[in-house]
N, C-alpha and C positions, 0 to 999 in steps of 0.2 A: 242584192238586197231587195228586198219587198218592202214599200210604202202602203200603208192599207190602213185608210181612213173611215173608221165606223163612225155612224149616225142613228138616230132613231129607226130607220129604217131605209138606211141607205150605204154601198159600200163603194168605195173607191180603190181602185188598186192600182199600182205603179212596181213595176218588175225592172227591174235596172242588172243588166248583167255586163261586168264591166269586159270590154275586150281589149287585145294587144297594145293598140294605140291611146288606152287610157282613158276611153270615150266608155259610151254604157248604152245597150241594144235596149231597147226599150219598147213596152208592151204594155197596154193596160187596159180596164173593164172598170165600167161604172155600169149599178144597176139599185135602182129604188125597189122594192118590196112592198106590198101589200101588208105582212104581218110586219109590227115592231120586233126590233130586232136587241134592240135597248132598252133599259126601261132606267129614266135620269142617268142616264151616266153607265149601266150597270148590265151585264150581261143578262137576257131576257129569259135564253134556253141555251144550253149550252151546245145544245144537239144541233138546234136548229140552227143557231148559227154556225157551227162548224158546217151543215149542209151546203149554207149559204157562201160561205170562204173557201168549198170546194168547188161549188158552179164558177167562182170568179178565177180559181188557178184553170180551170180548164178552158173554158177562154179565152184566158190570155192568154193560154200554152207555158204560163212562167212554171221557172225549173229551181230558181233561187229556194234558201230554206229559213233565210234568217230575217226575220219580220222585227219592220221600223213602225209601232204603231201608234197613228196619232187617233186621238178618243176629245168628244166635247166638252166644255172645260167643266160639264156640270159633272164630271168624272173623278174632279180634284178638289182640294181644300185649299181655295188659294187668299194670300195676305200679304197688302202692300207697305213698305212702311219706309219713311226717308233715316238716313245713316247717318247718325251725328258728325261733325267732321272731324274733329277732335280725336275721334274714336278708333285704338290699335288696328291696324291690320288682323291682329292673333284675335283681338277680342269681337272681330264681326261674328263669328260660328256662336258665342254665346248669346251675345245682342239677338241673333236672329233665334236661338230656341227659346228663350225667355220672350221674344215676342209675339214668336208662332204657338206658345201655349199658351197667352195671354188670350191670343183672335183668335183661336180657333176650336171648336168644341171637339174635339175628337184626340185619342190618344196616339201621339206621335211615336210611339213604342209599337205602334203596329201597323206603320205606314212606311214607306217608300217616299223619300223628299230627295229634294234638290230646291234651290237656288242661284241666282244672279245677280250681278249688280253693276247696275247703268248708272254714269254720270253726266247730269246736263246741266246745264245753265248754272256750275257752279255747286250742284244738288246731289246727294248719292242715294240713288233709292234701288232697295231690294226688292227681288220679287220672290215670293215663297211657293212652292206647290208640292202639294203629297197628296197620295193616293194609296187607300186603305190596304193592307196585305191581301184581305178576301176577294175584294173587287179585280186586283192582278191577277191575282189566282186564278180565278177565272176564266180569266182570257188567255192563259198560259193554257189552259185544259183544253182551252180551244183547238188553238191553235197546234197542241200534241194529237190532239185526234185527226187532225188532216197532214202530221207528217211534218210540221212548221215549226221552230224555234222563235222562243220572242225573248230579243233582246234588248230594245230599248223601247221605251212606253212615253210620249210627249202629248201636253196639250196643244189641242189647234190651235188654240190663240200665240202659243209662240211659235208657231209656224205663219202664222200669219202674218205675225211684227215682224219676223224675221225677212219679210216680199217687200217691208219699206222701210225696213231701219235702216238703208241705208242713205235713204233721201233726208234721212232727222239729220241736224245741226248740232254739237254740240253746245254749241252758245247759245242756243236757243227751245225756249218750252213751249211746245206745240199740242192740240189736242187735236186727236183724230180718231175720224169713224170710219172703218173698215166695212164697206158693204156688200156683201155678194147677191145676183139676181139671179134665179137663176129660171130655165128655162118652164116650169111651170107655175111660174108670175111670182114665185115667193121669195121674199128680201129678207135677209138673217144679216145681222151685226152686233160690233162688240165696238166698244168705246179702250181707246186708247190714247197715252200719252206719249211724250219723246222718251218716258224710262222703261213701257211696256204697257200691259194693260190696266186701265183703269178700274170697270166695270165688269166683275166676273159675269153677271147674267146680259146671257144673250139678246138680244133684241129681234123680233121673227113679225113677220107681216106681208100679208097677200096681195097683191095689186091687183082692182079688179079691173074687166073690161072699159070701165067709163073711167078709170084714174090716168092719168099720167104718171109715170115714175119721179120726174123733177118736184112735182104738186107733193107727194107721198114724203122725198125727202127735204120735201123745205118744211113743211109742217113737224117732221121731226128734228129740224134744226130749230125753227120755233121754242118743240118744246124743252129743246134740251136749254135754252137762252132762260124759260124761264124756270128752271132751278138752277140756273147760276151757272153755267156752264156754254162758252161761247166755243163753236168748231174753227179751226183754223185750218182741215181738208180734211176733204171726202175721198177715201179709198175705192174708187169701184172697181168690182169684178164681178165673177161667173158669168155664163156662157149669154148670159140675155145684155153683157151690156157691151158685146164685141162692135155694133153699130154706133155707139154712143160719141158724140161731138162735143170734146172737151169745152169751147168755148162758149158755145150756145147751154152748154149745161150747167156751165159754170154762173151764169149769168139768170139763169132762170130759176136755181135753188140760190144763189145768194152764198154760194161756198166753196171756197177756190179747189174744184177738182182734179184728181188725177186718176184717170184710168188706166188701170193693171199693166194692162195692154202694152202703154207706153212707159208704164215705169222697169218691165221689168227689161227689153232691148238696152237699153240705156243704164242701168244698174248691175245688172245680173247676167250680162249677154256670155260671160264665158261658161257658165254654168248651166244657158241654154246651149251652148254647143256640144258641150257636152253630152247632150240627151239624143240617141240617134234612133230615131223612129223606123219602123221595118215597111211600115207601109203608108201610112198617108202620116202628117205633119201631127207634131203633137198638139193636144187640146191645152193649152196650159191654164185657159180661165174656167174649167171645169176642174183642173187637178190643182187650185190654188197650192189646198192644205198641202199634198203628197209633195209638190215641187218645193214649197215652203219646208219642209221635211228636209229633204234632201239636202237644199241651201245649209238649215240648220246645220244638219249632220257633218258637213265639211267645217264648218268654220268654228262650231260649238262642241267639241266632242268632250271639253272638259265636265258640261251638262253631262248627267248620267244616274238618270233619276235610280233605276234596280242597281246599281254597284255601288248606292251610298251608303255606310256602314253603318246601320241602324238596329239598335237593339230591340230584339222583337218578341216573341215567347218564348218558354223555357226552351232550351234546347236548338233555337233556329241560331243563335248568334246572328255572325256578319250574313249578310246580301250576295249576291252571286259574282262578288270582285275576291281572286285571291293579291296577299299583300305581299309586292314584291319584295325580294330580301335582301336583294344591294338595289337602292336608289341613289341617283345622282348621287345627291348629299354626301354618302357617303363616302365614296369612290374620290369626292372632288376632295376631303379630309386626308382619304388614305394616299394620296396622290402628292398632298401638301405637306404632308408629315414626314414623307420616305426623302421630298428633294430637302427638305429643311435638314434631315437628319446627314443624306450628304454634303450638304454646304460646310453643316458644321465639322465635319469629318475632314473634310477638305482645308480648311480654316487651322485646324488643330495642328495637321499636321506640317502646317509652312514653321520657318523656322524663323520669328519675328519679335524686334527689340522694339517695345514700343519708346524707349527714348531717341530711337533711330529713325523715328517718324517725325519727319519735320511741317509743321502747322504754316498756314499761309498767313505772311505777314498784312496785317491791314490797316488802312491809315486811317486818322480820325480825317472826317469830311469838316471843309473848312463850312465856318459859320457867318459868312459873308452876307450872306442871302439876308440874313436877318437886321443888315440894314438898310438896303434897296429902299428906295420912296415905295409906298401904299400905290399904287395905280391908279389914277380917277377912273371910280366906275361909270359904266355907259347904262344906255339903257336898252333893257333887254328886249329884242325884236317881238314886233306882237305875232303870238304863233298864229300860222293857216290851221280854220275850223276843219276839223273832220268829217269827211263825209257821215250824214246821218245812215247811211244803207250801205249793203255789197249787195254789187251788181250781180251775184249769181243769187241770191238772196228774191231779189224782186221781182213782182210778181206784173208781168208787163203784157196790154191788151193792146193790140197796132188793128186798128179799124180803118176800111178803105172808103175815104169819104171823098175820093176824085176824080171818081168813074170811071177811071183805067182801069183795067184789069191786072191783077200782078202785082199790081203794088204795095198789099202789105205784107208778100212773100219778100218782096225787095229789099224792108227797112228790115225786115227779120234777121233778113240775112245779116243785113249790116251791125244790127245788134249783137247776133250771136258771136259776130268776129271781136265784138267791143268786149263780149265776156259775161253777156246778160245770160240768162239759162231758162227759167219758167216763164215764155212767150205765148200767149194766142194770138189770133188771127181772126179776124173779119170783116165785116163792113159798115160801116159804119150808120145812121138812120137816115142819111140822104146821101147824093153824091154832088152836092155846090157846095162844098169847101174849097175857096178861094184856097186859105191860106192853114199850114199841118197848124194842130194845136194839139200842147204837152198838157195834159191834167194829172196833174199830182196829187195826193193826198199832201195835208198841213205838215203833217211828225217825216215826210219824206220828202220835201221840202228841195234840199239841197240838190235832191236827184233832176232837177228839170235842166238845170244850169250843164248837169255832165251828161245828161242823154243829148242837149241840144250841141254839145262840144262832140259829144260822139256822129252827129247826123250833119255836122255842119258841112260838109262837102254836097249834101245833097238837100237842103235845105237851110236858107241863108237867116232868116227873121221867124222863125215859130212864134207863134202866141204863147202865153206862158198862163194857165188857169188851177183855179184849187177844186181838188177831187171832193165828192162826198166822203165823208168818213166812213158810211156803211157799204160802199164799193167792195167787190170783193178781187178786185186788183190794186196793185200801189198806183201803177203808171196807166193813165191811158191815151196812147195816141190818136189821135185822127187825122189821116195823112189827107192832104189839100191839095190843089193843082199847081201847085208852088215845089213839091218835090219835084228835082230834074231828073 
């Protein structure tokens, strides 16, 4: 399969050829261009780009013919809308075309759709996207002219949600900004939530020589705060943010981050093993989209934006899906009906009296019970409060304030084994702390009492302090020379 991610003027390619052991030989070429190669969304030349998707097969020497291609979301017509809950399973396909022609100005009769639907915090919201028949077209003529089939057409933005949907919580609504740097100073993002994306238009901006990147995104965390919109993490990636120091970073924009880097070992590590590189280690914070692709493509295949049966002008009918002719459904009927029909066959033929059938004698239960004394009621134990957080939940800073060295790798550890999971590390703004001290935020309260039950072997008396509210950790410890 071929992954190949166009941009305005930029192409991405990812060659995946699976071999014997189920793994996939892998091969790819990134190269920016001079001319645009899109124009919003939209094939520019069709020549010219086909020139340009044959310098990138030769390159990478890929042999694959069947193209997985992801395109930027201003390629699609997308709308979000939350799902009543009340509402049929049969009757979501209507709900969503009466909504998608409410929002959206183009006729669905000659487009290419697909949909999903995420459930969080109790919430079911749909995501919508179609992309015009002409606009496919297109890039299908493309792609014929250099010899390539294209079978499935995805926006980056779900390729993108798809690199950390797996860090969302169900029980929980999170917003997040997805940012990639990349290696000539330019920053592109999309705003998203725990159901997908929020904000179809991109977000794009240059860093100059005299900015900092943390300066650049705390001012756009700023301004997303004021229209009403608070981040609860920053996704970074692209190739410019491979040096990036979660916890120093974390602390200097004000917004609990996670870099690519480390979410995808830890979430996605089978699906990087998968990927076997022929010569040097693969790039994965330059192939976000394509690797985001691929994830997609294994876990999502009921997505399938060109096989949805959509009526389109005269004479085109269905999409490029034929409609099988025994499904399950079926089969499970004709399967049901054949043993039903020999049971009964079987049944018919025994030779049976039913006054020869003797019923099981059963006695009336005695009514004793019903005069038993009332029992004096007691009174009912007062229940243990709930913890306010889960500990893999929380958001935990261990700062070394006791001059050893090592020491907030030490309580890490101890954490991790307790069961905590999103930890930084560092040190803390002096190192004469006598004695460790836990700061909590007020609403997580309860958490000081279990971390210091968790630490108590290695720290007898912590102080116990309240966090600022605008901290962008729950917990923060500062370890003292009082840890043993």
């Amino acid at each position: 399969m071929l992954y190949i991610y166009l941009d305005k003027n930029q192409i991405c390619l990812l060659s995946l050829k699976k071999t014997l052991l189920g793994q996939f030989e892998t091969n790819y070429f990134v190269r920016k261009h001079e001319i645009d190669l899109l124009n919003r969304g939209r094939v520019n030349s069709v020549d010219l780009l086909a020139s340009a998707i044959k310098e990138a097969l030769t390159h990478s020497q890929a042999q694959e013919k069947d193209v997985f291609l992801i395109l930027p979301q201003e390629s699609f017509h997308f709308f979000k809308a939350d799902i009543p809950q009340d509402i049929a399973q049969s009757a979501v396909f209507s709900f969503m075309m009466d909504k998608a022609r409410a929002s959206l100005s183009v006729d669905l009769d000659n487009c290419f759709f697909d949909f999903f639907v995420k459930e969080t915090d109790k919430q079911k919201q749909l995501s919508f996207f179609a992309a015009e028949f002409e606009v496919v077209k297109a890039y299908a003529e493309v792609f014929q002219l250099v010899g390539l089939k294209l079978v499935m057409v995805l926006p980056e933005t779900l390729a993108l949600f798809k690199l950390f949907e797996k860090t969302l919580r169900r029980e929980k609504r999170e917003t997040i900004f997805y940012v990639s740097y990349q290696k000539d100073n330019k920053l592109t993002g999309y705003l998203f939530d725990s159901g997908g994306l929020q904000v179809a238009e991109r977000w794009e901006r240059a860093v100059s020589k005299e900015e900092k990147l943390e300066e650049v995104l705390k001012s756009k965390k700023e301004e997303f705060e004021g229209q009403g919109v608070k981040l609860n993490r920053i996704i970074l990636s692209g190739d410019q943010s491979e040096n990036v120091r979660q916890d120093t970073f974390t602390k200097e924009v004000g917004v609990w981050t996670n870099p690519l880097k480390r979410i995808i070992p830890d979430f996605y590590e089978e699906y990087l093993k998968m990927l076997v590189a022929t010569d040097k280690p693969f790039p994965l914070l330059s192939f976000d989209m394509c690797f985001g692709a691929f994830v997609f493509s294994q876990e999502n295949k009921e997505f399938q934006m060109l096989r949805k049966p959509v009526r389109g002008k005269k004479g085109e009918g269905f999409s490029l899906a034929k409609i099988p002719v025994f499904k399950r459904e079926v089969l499970i009927f004709l399967v049901s009906a054949i043993v039903s029909f020999l049971a009964f066959l079987g049944v018919s033929r025994l030779n049976i009296n039913v006054r020869d059938i003797k019923l099981p004698q059963f006695q009336v239960p005695s009514l004793d019970f019903l005069q038993k004394p009332t029992p004096t009621p007691t009174k009912a134990p007062t229940p243990t409060p709930k913890p306010q957080f889960k500990k893999e939940e929380l958001k935990v800073n261990v700062l070394n304030g006791s001059g050893t060295a090592g020491k907030a790798s030490e309580v890490k550890d101890l954490l991790t084994e307790a069961g905590y999971q999103e930890i930084l590390t560092g040190n803390a703004d002096n190192f004469d702390y006598e004695t460790t001290v836990i700061r909590v935020k007020k609403e997580k309260s309860t958490a000081a009492d279990v971390i210091k039950k968790d630490l108590s072997e290695s720290v007898t008396n912590p102080k116990v302090e309240t966090l600022d509210a605008d901290e962008a950790s729950d917990v923060v410890i500062i370890i003292g020379a009082d840890l043993k």
